[in-house]
C-alpha positions in Angstrom: 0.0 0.0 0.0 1.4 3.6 -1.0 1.2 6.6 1.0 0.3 9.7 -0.3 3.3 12.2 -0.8 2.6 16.2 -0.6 4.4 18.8 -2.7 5.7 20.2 0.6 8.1 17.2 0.2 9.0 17.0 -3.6 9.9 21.1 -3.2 11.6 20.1 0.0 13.8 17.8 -2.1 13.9 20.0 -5.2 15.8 22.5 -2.8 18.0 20.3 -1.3 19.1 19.2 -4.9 19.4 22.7 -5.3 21.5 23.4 -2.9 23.8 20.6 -3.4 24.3 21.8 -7.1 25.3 25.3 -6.1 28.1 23.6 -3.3 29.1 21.3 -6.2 29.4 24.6 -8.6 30.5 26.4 -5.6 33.6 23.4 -5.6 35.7 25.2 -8.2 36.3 28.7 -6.3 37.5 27.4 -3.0 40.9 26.4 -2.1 40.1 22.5 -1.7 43.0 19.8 -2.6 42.1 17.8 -5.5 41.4 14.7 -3.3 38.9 16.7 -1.0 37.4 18.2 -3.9 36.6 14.7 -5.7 35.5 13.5 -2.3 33.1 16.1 -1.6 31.5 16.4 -5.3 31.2 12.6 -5.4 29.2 12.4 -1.9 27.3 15.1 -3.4 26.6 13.2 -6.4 26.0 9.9 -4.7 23.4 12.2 -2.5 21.2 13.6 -5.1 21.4 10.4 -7.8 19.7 8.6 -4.4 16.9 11.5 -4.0 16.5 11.5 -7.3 15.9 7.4 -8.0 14.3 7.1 -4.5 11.5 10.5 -4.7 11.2 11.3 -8.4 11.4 7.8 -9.7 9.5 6.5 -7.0 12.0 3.4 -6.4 11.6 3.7 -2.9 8.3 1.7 -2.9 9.9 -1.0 -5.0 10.9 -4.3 -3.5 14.7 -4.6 -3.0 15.5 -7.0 -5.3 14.5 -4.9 -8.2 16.3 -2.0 -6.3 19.5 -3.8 -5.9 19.0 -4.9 -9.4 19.2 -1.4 -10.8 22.3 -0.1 -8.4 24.2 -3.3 -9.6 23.5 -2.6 -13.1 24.4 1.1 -12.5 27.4 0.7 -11.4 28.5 -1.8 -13.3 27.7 0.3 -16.7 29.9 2.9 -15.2 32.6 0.8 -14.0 33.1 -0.2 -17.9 32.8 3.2 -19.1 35.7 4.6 -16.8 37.6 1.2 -18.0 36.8 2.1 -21.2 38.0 5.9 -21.0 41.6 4.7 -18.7 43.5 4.6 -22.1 42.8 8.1 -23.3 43.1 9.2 -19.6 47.0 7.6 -19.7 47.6 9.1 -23.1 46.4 12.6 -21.9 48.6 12.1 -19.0 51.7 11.2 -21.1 51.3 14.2 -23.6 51.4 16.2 -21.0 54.1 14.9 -19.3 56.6 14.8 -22.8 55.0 17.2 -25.2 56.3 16.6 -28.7 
């Protein structure tokens, strides 16, 4: 059985994503190492993809299986697309280590 959602709470959320956009736009102008900075935007990230899936697609009222099913699939899919973009990212490092 579902239970009725307001508004109050999809704007609620809406301005929490908000907010978390303008700190991860907000990254660039502060004085954060490189580490911090990559830690910080991908909490962020890892914050508002799970608001986003759990309100807006309404996956919180699915059973876990099918939940589980689409994190697994998620993160596989992205695990082979950084394995797919470590080459360039090697090249790109070596050009700019020895310019021609």
């Amino acid at each position: 059985m579902e239970e009725t959602i307001s508004y109050r709470v999809y704007w609620m959320i809406w301005v929490v994503l908000l907010v978390l956009t303008l700190i991860m736009i907000g990254i660039e102008s502060l004085s954060l190492s490189t580490g911090m900075g990559i830690l910080v935007l991908s909490t962020a990230m890892m914050i508002k993809a799970t608001l986003i899936t759990g309100w807006f697609m309404h996956l919180k009222y699915e059973t876990r299986f099918i939940m589980l099913t689409l994190v697994l699939a998620t993160l596989l899919t992205a695990a082979f697309l950084v394995f797919l973009l470590i080459p360039d990212g090697i090249a790109a490092h070596r050009m700019m280590e020895y310019p021609r």
